[in-house]
C-alpha positions as CSV (number, residue, x, y, z in Angstrom):
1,X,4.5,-76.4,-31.6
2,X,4.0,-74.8,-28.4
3,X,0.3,-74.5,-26.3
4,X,0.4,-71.4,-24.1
5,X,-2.5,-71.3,-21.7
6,X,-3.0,-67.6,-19.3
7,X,-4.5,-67.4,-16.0
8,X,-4.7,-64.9,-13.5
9,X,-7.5,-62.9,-14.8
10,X,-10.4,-61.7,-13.0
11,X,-12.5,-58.8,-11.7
12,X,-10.9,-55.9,-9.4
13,X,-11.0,-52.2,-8.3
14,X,-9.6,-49.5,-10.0
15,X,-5.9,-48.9,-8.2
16,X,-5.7,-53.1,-7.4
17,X,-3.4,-55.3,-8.8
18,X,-3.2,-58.5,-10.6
19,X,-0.3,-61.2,-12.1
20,X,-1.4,-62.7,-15.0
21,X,0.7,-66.3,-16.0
22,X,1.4,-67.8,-19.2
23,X,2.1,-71.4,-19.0
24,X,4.0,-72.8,-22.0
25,X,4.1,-76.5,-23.0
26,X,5.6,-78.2,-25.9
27,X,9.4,-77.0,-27.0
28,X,11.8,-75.3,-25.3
29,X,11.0,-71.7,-23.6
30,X,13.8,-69.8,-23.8
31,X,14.1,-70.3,-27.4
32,X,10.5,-67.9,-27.1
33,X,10.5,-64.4,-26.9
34,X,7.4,-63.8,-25.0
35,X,4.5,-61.1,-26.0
36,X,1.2,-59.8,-24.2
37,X,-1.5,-58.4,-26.1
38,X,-5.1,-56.9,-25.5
39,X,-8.2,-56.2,-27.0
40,X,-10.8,-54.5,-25.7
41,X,-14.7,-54.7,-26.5
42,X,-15.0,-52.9,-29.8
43,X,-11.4,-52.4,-30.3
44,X,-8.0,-53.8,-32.1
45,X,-6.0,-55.9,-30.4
46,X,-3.0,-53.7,-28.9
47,X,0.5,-54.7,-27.3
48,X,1.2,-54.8,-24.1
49,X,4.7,-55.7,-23.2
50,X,7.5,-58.4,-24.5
51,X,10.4,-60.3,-23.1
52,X,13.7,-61.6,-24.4
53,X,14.6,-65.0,-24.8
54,X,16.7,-64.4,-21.7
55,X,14.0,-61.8,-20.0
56,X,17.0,-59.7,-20.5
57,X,15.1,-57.1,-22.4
58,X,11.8,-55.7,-22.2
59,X,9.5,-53.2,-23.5
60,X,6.3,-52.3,-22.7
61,X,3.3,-50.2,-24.4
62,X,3.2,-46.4,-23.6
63,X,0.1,-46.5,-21.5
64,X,1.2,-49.2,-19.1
65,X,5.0,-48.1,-18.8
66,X,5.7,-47.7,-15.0
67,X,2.4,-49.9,-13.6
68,X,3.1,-53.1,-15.6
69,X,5.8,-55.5,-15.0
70,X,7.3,-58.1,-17.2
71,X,9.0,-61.1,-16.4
72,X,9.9,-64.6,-17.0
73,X,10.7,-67.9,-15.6
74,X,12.5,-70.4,-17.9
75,X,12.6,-73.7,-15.4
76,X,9.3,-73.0,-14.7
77,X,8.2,-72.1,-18.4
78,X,6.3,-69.4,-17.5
79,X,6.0,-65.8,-18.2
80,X,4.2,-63.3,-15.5
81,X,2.9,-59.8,-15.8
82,X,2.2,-58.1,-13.1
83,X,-0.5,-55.4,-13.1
84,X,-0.6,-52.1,-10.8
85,X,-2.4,-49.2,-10.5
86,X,-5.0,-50.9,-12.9
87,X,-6.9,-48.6,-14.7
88,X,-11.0,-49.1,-16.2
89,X,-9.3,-48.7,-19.3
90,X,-7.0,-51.4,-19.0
91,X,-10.1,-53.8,-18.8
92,X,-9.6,-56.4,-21.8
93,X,-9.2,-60.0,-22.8
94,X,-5.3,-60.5,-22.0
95,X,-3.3,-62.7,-24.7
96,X,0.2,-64.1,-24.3
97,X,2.2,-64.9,-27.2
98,X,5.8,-66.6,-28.2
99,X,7.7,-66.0,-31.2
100,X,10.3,-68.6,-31.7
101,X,14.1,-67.1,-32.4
102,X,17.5,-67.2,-32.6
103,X,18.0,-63.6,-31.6
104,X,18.7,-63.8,-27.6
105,X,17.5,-60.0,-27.4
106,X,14.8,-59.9,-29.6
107,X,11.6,-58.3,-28.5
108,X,8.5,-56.9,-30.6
109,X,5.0,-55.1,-29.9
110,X,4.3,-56.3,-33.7
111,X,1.7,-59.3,-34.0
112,X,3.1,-61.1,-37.2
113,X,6.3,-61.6,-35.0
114,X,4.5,-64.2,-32.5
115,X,3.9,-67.5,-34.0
116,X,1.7,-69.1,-31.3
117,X,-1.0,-67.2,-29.1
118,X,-3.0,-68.6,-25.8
119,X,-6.7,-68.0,-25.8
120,X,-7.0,-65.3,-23.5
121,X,-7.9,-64.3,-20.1
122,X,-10.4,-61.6,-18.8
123,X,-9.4,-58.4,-16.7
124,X,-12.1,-56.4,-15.6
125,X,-11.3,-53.3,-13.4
126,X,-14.1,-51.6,-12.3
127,X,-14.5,-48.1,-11.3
Protein backbone atom coordinates (compact mmCIF):
# COMPACT_ATOMS: atom_id res chain seq x y z
CA UNK A 1 0.00 0.00 0.00
CA UNK A 2 1.10 3.33 -0.70
CA UNK A 3 -0.89 6.87 0.49
CA UNK A 4 -0.08 9.67 -2.01
CA UNK A 5 -1.24 13.09 -0.85
CA UNK A 6 -0.85 16.40 -3.72
CA UNK A 7 -0.35 19.97 -2.80
CA UNK A 8 0.48 22.86 -4.58
CA UNK A 9 -2.78 23.73 -5.96
CA UNK A 10 -4.42 27.00 -5.87
CA UNK A 11 -5.88 29.95 -7.78
CA UNK A 12 -3.68 31.97 -10.47
CA UNK A 13 -3.65 34.11 -13.70
CA UNK A 14 -3.72 32.94 -16.99
CA UNK A 15 0.19 32.81 -18.27
CA UNK A 16 1.36 32.06 -14.23
CA UNK A 17 2.82 29.10 -13.05
CA UNK A 18 2.44 26.57 -10.48
CA UNK A 19 4.49 23.08 -9.03
CA UNK A 20 2.12 20.71 -7.84
CA UNK A 21 3.88 17.71 -5.28
CA UNK A 22 2.89 14.36 -4.75
CA UNK A 23 4.04 13.03 -1.49
CA UNK A 24 4.25 9.23 -1.29
CA UNK A 25 4.26 7.16 1.95
CA UNK A 26 4.25 3.52 2.58
CA UNK A 27 6.59 1.22 0.16
CA UNK A 28 9.33 1.96 -1.81
CA UNK A 29 9.06 4.88 -4.56
CA UNK A 30 11.09 4.02 -7.19
CA UNK A 31 9.40 0.73 -7.53
CA UNK A 32 6.30 3.49 -8.76
CA UNK A 33 5.89 4.78 -11.94
CA UNK A 34 4.25 7.95 -11.26
CA UNK A 35 0.96 9.44 -13.24
CA UNK A 36 -1.01 12.84 -13.20
CA UNK A 37 -4.43 13.07 -14.10
CA UNK A 38 -7.31 15.69 -14.38
CA UNK A 39 -10.83 16.22 -14.43
CA UNK A 40 -12.47 19.02 -15.07
CA UNK A 41 -16.11 20.18 -13.95
CA UNK A 42 -18.40 18.21 -16.24
CA UNK A 43 -15.77 16.25 -17.81
CA UNK A 44 -13.72 12.73 -17.84
CA UNK A 45 -10.86 12.43 -16.02
CA UNK A 46 -7.86 12.91 -18.66
CA UNK A 47 -3.94 12.23 -18.42
CA UNK A 48 -1.65 14.54 -17.85
CA UNK A 49 1.93 13.33 -17.75
CA UNK A 50 3.91 10.09 -16.25
CA UNK A 51 7.36 9.22 -15.09
CA UNK A 52 9.53 6.16 -15.00
CA UNK A 53 10.49 4.30 -12.10
CA UNK A 54 13.91 6.03 -12.68
CA UNK A 55 12.14 9.54 -14.00
CA UNK A 56 14.15 8.41 -16.94
CA UNK A 57 11.21 8.61 -19.24
CA UNK A 58 8.37 10.68 -19.60
CA UNK A 59 5.40 11.59 -21.53
CA UNK A 60 3.03 14.08 -21.35
CA UNK A 61 -0.68 14.73 -22.85
CA UNK A 62 -0.77 16.65 -26.17
CA UNK A 63 -2.24 19.83 -24.83
CA UNK A 64 0.31 20.42 -22.08
CA UNK A 65 3.48 19.21 -24.12
CA UNK A 66 6.07 22.05 -23.94
CA UNK A 67 4.36 24.15 -20.63
CA UNK A 68 4.28 21.17 -18.26
CA UNK A 69 7.24 19.60 -16.67
CA UNK A 70 7.65 16.24 -15.07
CA UNK A 71 9.86 15.15 -12.51
CA UNK A 72 10.79 13.11 -9.64
CA UNK A 73 12.61 12.81 -6.49
CA UNK A 74 13.23 9.25 -5.10
CA UNK A 75 15.12 10.28 -1.55
CA UNK A 76 12.54 12.61 -1.15
CA UNK A 77 9.64 10.40 -2.36
CA UNK A 78 8.18 12.86 -4.21
CA UNK A 79 7.03 13.63 -7.62
CA UNK A 80 6.65 17.42 -9.04
CA UNK A 81 4.91 18.96 -11.91
CA UNK A 82 5.55 21.99 -12.83
CA UNK A 83 2.91 24.17 -14.63
CA UNK A 84 3.66 27.11 -17.19
CA UNK A 85 1.90 29.14 -19.42
CA UNK A 86 -1.33 27.90 -17.53
CA UNK A 87 -4.13 28.10 -19.56
CA UNK A 88 -8.29 28.67 -18.18
CA UNK A 89 -8.63 25.40 -19.65
CA UNK A 90 -6.20 23.68 -17.70
CA UNK A 91 -8.34 24.63 -14.59
CA UNK A 92 -9.11 21.05 -12.84
CA UNK A 93 -8.90 18.93 -9.82
CA UNK A 94 -5.14 17.58 -10.28
CA UNK A 95 -4.58 13.68 -9.28
CA UNK A 96 -1.28 11.90 -8.88
CA UNK A 97 -1.05 8.35 -9.30
CA UNK A 98 1.56 5.23 -8.84
CA UNK A 99 1.51 2.05 -10.56
CA UNK A 100 3.78 -0.39 -8.94
CA UNK A 101 6.31 -2.28 -11.53
CA UNK A 102 9.01 -4.16 -12.43
CA UNK A 103 9.54 -2.41 -15.72
CA UNK A 104 12.30 0.40 -14.97
CA UNK A 105 10.90 2.37 -18.18
CA UNK A 106 7.47 1.92 -17.90
CA UNK A 107 5.11 4.85 -18.33
CA UNK A 108 1.27 5.00 -19.18
CA UNK A 109 -1.50 7.90 -19.77
CA UNK A 110 -3.99 4.71 -19.16
CA UNK A 111 -5.89 4.71 -15.72
CA UNK A 112 -6.23 0.93 -15.09
CA UNK A 113 -2.28 0.95 -15.04
CA UNK A 114 -2.07 3.08 -11.59
CA UNK A 115 -3.01 1.09 -8.70
CA UNK A 116 -3.15 3.86 -5.97
CA UNK A 117 -4.49 7.52 -6.58
CA UNK A 118 -4.20 10.75 -4.09
CA UNK A 119 -7.35 12.75 -3.58
CA UNK A 120 -6.76 15.61 -5.60
CA UNK A 121 -5.83 19.13 -5.55
CA UNK A 122 -7.51 22.23 -7.22
CA UNK A 123 -6.01 24.47 -10.02
CA UNK A 124 -7.96 27.38 -10.96
CA UNK A 125 -6.48 29.71 -13.60
CA UNK A 126 -8.46 32.48 -14.25
CA UNK A 127 -8.72 34.66 -17.24
Amino acid sequence: QVQLVESGGGLVQAGGSLRLSCAASGRTFSNYAMGWFRQAPGKEREFVATISRSGGNMRYADSVKGRFTLSRDNAENTVYLQMNSLKPEDTAVYYCAASLTANPLLVSSMENVYHYWGQGTQVTVSS
